[in-house]
VOLOKOL-177739 format. One line per field, with one value per residue (C-alpha): residue in one letter; residue number from 1; x, y negated, z negated; chain. Coordinates in pm, 1 decimal. Example, Ala and Ser with C-alpha at 12.3 -4.5 7.8 and 13.67 -1.06 7.14 Angstrom:
residues 2
r <- (A;S)
k <- (1;2)
x <- (1230.0;1367.0)
y <- (450.0;106.0)
z <- (-780.0;-714.0)
c <- (A;A)
END
This chain:
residues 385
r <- (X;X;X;X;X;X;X;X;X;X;X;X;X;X;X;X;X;X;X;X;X;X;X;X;X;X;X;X;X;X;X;X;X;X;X;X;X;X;X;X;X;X;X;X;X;X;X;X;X;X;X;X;X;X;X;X;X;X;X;X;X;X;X;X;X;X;X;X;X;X;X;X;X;X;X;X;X;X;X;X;X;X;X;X;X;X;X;X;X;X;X;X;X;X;X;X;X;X;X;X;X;X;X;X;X;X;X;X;X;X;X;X;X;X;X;X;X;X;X;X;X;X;X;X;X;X;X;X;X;X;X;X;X;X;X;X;X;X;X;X;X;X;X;X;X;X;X;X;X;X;X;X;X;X;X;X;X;X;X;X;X;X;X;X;X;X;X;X;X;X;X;X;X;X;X;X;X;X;X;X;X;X;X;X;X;X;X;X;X;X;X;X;X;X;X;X;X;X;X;X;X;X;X;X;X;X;X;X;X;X;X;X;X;X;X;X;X;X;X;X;X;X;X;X;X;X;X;X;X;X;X;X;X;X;X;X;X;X;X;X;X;X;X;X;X;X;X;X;X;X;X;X;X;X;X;X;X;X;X;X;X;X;X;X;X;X;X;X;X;X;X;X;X;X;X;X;X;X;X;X;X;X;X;X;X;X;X;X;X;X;X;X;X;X;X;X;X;X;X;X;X;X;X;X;X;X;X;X;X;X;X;X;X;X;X;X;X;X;X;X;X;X;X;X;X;X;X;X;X;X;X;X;X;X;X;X;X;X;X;X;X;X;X;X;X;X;X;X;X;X;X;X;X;X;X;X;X;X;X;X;X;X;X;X;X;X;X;X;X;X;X;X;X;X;X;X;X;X;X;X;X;X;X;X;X)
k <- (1;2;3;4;5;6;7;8;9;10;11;12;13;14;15;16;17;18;19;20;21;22;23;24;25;26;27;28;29;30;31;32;33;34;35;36;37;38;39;40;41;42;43;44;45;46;47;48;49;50;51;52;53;54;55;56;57;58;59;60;61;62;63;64;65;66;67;68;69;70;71;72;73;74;75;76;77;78;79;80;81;82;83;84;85;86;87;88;89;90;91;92;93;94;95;96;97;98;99;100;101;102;103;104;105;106;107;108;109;110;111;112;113;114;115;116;117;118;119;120;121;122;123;124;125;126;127;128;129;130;131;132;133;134;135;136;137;138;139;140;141;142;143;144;145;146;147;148;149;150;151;152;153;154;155;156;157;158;159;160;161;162;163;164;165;166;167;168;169;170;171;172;173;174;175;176;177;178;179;180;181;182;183;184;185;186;187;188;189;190;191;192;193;194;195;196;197;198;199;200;201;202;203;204;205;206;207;208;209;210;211;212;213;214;215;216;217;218;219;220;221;222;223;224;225;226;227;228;229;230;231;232;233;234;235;236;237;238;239;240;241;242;243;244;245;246;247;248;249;250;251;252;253;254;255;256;257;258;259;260;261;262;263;264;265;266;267;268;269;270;271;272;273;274;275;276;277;278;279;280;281;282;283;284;285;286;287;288;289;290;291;292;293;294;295;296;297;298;299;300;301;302;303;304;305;306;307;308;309;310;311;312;313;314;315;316;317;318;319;320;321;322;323;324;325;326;327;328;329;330;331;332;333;334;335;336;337;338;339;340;341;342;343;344;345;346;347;348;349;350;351;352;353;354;355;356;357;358;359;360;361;362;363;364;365;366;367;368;369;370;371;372;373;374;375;376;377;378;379;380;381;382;383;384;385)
x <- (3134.3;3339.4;3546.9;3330.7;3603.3;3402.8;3035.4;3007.6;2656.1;2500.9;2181.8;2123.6;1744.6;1683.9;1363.6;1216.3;861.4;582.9;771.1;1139.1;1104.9;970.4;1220.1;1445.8;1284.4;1265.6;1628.1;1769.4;1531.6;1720.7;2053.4;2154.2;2375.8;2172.3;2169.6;1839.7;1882.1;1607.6;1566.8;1359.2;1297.4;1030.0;733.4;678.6;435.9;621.0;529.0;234.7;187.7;84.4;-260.4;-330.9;-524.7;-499.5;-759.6;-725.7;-896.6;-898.7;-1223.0;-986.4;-1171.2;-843.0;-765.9;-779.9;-431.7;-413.2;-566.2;-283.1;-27.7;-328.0;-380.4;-26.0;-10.7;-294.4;-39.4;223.3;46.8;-8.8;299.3;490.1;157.7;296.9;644.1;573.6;334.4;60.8;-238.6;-182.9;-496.2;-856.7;-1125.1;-1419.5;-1582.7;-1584.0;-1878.9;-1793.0;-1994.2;-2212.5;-2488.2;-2567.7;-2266.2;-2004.4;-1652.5;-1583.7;-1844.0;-1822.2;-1440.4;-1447.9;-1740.9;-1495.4;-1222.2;-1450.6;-1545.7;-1213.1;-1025.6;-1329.8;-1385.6;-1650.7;-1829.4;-2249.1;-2331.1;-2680.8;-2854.9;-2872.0;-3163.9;-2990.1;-2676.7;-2884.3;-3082.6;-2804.0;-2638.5;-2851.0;-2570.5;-2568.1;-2729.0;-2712.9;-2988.7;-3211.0;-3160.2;-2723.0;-2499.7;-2298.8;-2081.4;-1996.0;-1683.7;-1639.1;-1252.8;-1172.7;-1085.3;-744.0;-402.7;-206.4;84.4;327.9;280.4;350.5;657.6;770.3;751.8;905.3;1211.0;1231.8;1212.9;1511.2;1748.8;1668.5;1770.8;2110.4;2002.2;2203.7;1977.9;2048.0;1797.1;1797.6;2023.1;1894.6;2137.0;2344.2;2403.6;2403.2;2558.0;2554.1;2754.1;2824.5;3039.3;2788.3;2636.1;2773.6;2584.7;2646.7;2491.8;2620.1;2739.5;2934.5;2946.7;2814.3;2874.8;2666.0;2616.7;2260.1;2011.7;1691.8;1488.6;1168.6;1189.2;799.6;745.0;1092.1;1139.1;1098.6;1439.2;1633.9;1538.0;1555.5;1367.8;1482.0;1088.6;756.2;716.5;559.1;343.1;328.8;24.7;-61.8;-365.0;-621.5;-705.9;-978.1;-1089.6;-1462.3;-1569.6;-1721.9;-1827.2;-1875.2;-2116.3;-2110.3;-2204.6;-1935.0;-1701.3;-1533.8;-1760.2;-2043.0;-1937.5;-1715.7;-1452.8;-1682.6;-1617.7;-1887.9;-1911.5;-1946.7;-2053.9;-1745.9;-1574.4;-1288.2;-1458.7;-1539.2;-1382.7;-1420.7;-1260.7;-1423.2;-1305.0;-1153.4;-994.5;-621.5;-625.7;-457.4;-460.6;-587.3;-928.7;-1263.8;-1364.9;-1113.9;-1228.4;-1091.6;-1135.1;-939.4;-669.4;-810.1;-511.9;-268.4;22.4;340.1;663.8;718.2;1010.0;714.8;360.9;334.0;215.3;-148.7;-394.0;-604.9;-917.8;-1151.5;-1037.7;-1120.2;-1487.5;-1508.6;-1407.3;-1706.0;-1950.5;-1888.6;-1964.7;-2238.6;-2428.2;-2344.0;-2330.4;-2642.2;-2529.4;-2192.3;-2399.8;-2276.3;-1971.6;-1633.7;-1332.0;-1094.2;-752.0;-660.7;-328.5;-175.2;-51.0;124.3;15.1;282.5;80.2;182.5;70.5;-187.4;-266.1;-109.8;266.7;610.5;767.1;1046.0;1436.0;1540.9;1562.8;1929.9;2085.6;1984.9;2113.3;1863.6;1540.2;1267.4;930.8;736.0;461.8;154.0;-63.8;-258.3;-341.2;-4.3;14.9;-202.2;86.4;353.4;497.0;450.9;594.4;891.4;896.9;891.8;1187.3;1376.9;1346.4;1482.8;1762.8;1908.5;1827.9;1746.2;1426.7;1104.9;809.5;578.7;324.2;445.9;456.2;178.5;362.6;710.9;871.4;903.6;510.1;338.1;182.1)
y <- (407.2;557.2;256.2;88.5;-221.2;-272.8;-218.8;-496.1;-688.2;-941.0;-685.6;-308.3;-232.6;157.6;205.4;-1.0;71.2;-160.6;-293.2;-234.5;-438.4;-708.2;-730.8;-710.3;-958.4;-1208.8;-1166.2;-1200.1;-1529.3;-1698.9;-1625.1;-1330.0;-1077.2;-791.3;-431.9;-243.6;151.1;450.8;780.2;753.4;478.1;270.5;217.5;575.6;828.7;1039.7;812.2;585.9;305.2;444.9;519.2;164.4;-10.4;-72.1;-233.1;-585.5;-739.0;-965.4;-909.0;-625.4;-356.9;-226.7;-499.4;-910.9;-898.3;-813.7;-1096.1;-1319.3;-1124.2;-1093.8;-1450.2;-1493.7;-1161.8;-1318.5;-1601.3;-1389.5;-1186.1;-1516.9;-1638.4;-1318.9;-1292.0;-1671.1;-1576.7;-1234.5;-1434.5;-1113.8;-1045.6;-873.0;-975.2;-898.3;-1082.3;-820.8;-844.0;-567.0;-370.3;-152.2;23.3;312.9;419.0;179.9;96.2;208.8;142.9;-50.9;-298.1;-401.1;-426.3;-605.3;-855.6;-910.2;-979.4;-1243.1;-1443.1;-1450.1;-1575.5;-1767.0;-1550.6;-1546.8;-1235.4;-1166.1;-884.8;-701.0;-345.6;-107.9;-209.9;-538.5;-373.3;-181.6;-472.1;-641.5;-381.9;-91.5;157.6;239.7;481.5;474.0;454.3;103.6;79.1;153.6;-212.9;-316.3;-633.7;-765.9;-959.3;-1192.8;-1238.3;-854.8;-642.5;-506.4;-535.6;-365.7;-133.2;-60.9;-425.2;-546.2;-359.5;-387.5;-796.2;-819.4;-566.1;-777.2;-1076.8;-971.7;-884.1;-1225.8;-1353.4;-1154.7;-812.8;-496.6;-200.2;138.3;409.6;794.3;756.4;926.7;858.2;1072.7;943.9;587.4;426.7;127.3;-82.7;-472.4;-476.0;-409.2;-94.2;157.9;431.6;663.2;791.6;1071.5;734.7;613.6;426.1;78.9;-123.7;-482.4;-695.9;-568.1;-294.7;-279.0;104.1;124.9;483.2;589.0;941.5;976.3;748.4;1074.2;1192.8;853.1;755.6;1047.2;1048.8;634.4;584.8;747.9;1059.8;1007.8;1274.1;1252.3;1337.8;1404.4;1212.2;1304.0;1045.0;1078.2;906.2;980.7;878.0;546.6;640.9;251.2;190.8;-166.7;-99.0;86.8;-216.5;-448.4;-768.9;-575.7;-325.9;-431.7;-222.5;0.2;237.4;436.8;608.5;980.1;1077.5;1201.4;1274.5;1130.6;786.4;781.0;441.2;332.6;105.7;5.3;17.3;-283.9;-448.4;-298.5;-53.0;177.5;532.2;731.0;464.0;523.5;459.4;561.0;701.7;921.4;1045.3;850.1;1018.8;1327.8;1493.8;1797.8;1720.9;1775.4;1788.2;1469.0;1648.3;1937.7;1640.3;1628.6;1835.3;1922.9;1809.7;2091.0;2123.1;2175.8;1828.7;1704.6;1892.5;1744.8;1381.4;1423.9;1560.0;1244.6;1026.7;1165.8;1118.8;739.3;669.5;873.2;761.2;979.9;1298.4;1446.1;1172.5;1376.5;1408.3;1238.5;1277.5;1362.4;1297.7;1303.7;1059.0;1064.2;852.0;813.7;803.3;639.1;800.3;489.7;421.2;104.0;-14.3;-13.4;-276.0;-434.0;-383.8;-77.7;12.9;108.4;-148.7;-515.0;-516.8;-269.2;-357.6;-98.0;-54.9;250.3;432.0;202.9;509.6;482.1;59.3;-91.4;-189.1;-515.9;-658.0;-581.0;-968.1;-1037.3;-759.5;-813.7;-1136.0;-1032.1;-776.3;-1051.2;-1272.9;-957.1;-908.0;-1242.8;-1381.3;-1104.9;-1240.7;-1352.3;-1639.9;-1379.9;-1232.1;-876.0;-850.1;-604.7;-308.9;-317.2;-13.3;-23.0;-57.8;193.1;459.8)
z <- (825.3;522.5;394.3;72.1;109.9;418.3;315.4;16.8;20.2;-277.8;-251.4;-88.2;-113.9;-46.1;92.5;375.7;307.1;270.8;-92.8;58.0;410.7;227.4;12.1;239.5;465.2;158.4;71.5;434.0;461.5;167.3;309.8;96.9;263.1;243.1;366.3;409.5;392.6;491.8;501.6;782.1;1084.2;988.4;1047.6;1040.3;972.7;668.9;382.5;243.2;529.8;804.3;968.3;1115.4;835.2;436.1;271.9;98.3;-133.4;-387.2;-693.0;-829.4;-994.4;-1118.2;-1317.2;-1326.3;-1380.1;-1006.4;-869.3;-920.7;-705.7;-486.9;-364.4;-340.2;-108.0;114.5;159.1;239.5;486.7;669.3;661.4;792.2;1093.0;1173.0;1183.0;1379.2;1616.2;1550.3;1355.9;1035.1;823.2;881.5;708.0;761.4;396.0;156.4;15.5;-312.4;-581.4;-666.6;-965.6;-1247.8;-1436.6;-1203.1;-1270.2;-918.5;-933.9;-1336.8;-1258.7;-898.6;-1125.6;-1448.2;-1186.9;-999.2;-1343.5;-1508.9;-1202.0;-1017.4;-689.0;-485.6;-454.5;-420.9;-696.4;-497.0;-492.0;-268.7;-109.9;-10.9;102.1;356.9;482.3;517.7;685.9;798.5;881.9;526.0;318.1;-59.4;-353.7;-332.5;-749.4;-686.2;-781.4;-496.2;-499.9;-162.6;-151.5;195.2;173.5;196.5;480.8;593.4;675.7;924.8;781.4;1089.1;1231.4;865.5;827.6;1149.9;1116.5;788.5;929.6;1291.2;1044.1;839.8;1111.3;1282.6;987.5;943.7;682.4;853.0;840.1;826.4;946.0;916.9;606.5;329.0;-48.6;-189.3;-503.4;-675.1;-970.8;-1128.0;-1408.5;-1525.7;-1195.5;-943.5;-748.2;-514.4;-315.6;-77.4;260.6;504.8;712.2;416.3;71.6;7.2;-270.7;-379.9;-670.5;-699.5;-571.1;-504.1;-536.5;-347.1;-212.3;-177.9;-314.0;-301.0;-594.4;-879.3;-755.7;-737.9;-1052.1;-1267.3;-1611.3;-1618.4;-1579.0;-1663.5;-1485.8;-1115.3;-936.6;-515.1;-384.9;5.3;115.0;409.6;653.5;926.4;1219.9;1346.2;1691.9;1699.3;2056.6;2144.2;1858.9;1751.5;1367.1;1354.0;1440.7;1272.3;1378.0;1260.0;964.4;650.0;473.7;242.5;-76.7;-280.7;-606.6;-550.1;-917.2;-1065.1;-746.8;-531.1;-430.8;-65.2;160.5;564.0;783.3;1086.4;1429.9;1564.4;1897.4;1999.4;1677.0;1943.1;1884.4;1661.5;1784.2;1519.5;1205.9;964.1;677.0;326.8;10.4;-276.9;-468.1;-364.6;-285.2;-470.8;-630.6;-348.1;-295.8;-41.1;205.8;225.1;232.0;599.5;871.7;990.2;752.8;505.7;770.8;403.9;286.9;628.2;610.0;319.8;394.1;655.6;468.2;192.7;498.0;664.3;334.2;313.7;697.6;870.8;1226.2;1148.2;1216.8;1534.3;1572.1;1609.0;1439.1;1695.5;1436.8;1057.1;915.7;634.9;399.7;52.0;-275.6;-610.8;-883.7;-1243.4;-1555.8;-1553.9;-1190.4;-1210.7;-1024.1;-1221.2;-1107.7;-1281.4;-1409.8;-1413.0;-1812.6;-1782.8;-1563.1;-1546.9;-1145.9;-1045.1;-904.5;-926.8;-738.4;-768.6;-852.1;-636.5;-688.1;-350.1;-403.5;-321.3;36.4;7.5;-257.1;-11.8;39.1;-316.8;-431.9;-144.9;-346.3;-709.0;-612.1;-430.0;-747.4;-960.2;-750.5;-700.4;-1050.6;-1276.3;-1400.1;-1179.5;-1225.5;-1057.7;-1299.7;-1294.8;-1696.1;-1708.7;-1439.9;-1636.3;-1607.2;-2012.2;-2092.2;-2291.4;-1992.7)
c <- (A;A;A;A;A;A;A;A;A;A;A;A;A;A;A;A;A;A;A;A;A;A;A;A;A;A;A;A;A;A;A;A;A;A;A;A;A;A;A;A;A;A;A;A;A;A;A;A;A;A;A;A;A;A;A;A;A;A;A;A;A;A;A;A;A;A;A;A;A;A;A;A;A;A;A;A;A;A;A;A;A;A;A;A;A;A;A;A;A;A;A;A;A;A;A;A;A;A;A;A;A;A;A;A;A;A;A;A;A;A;A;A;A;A;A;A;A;A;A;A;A;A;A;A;A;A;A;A;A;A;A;A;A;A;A;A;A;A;A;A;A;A;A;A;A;A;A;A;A;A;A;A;A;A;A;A;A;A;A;A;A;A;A;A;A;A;A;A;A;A;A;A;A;A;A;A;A;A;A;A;A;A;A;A;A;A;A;A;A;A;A;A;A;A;A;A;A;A;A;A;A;A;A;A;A;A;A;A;A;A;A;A;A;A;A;A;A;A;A;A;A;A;A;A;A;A;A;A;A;A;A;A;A;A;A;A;A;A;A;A;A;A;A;A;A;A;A;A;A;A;A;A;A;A;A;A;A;A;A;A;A;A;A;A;A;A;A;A;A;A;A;A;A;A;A;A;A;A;A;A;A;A;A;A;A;A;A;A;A;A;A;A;A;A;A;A;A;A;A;A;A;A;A;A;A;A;A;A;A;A;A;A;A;A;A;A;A;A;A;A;A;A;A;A;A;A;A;A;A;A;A;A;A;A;A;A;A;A;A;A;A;A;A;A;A;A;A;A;A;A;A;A;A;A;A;A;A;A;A;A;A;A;A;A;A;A;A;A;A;A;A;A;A;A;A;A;A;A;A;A;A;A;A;A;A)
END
């Protein structure tokens, strides 16, 4: 397609990610004419939702500001599963903490009082009689949280995509921009299949987003992630009916996190486990490829400590994955500073997937009206980083 007379949509949203199919899907579901564009075909394995399983949650260590968006993801989740007719949420409960006065269990408890969660603060000692695959110091503060667990990436993006072509969105796959501008009479951009133009746009490229947007927002540094899956060789602690989603402390170092196996998790099958923003700065057309076999010793090694019946269990797949980091960990998400018909999502620094309907929302909202209810004050592109 080359004719722009032909291409002319209320909304194009660039990036059909976790943030961008939502969006998409939201748009498309209140009758918007909408285009969806990627570099890729989604769900795929070349950006940050991939690997079978995020972790949700809703005692946000992060920040209470979170917990909002949170509840109103949970819904969202739901309500895309309905519409799919699959399983996208799994309630396994959530163990997190580490030493005395960690950083994830003060947060996930501050979180829990301010917006009235439900979570059981206990020591180590109780975490392992509670649940003896675990190893950790009998004097370390856990806090055990029943509503978390994990969400399925592909399925997720998959539904909300299926969702908004039922509901009339065109998408466009292997179609990476050119260029885009925008001005008080709209947007145009342009792909090797042609140039679309739209009232508004919405910018959710991944990693990619450093190179769309320019210096327009704080600087954002890619990172590629490990990922590894360890044998769970039948073992029912290792499942999800009998093992939660788990992160520890590691004293300075990259945080260590698990998800346990569960029913029709396909392949890679195991426990899935990494390292938090342990990964090197990247260029994201260069992130993927076989994973750095030292990370992955490492990754295993961080386990074994925590999770004796790991010793022995093998490595049955590592893959890479890529995190966009902010200057302060936390999303931008907002108008883009320059043009008030630009929508902007970025920068989820390894914790955005579990936001991805409300932040489909928020975006939507932006788009359409220029403003949102959602309470997405705190990640504007504008704050102070």
């Amino acid at each position: 397609m080359s004719d722009a007379s032909d291409a002319k949509f209320d909304t194009i949203v660039v990036g059909l990610g976790a943030m961008g199919s939502c969006a998409l899907a939201e748009l498309a579901r209140r009758g918007r004419r909408v285009l969806g564009i990627d570099r890729f075909a989604p769900p795929h394995e070349r950006g940050s939702s991939h690997g079978g399983s995020r972790v949700i949650r809703l005692s946000y260590f992060e920040h209470p500001d979170y917990v909002p968006l949170l509840r109103r993801a949970y819904d969202g989740f739901d309500r895309l599963a309905k519409d799919a007719g699959v399983v996208l949420r799994y309630e396994t409960g959530l163990v997190m903490g580490g030493p005395t006065g960690n950083r994830v269990a003060a947060g996930m408890v501050r979180s829990a009082r301010e917006h009235d969660l439900k979570v059981d603060a206990i020591d180590g000692a109780e975490l392992m009689r509670r649940h003896p695959q675990f190893s950790v110091p009998k004097d370390w503060e856990i806090v055990c949280e029943a509503r978390g667990g994990f969400v399925r990436p592909e399925a997720t993006i998959k539904a909300a995509l299926d969702g908004a072509r039922a509901a009339g969105a065109r998408v466009e796959l292997n179609a990476p921009i050119d260029v885009w501008r925008a001005d008080g009479d709209g947007v145009w951009l342009r792909t090797a299949r042609g140039t679309y133009e739209a009232r508004t746009l919405v910018l959710a490229t991944g990693a990619w987003m450093g190179g769309v947007l320019g210096d327009a927002v704080a600087p954002l540094r890619p990172t590629r992630e490990t990922i590894v899956w360890l044998d769970d060789a039948g073992d029912p602690s290792w499942q999800a009916s009998g093992m939660p989603v788990w992160l520890f402390d590691r004293a300075g170092a990259p945080e260590i996190y698990g998800v346990p196996a569960f029913p029709g998790m396909g392949e890679p099958h195991g426990m899935k486990v990494g390292l938090h923003c342990r990964g090197e700065e990247v260029d994201p057309n260069e992130a993927f490829g076989v994973a750095d076999g030292a990370v992955v010793a490492e990754t295993i090694a961080a386990v074994r400590e925590r999770i004796p019946s790991s010793q022995g269990r093998a490595c049955v797949n590592a893959k890479n994955c890529l995190y966009t980091m902010s200057p302060d960990s936390h999303f931008i998400v907002g108008l883009h500073p320059a043009h008030s018909n630009v929508a902007v999502a970025c920068g989820f620094s390894g914790h955005g997937f579990k936001f991805a309907p409300v932040i489909g929302e928020a975006l939507a909202d932006l788009a359409t009206d220029g403003g949102t209810k959602l309470p997405i004050g705190f990640l504007s592109p504008t704050r102070k980083m």
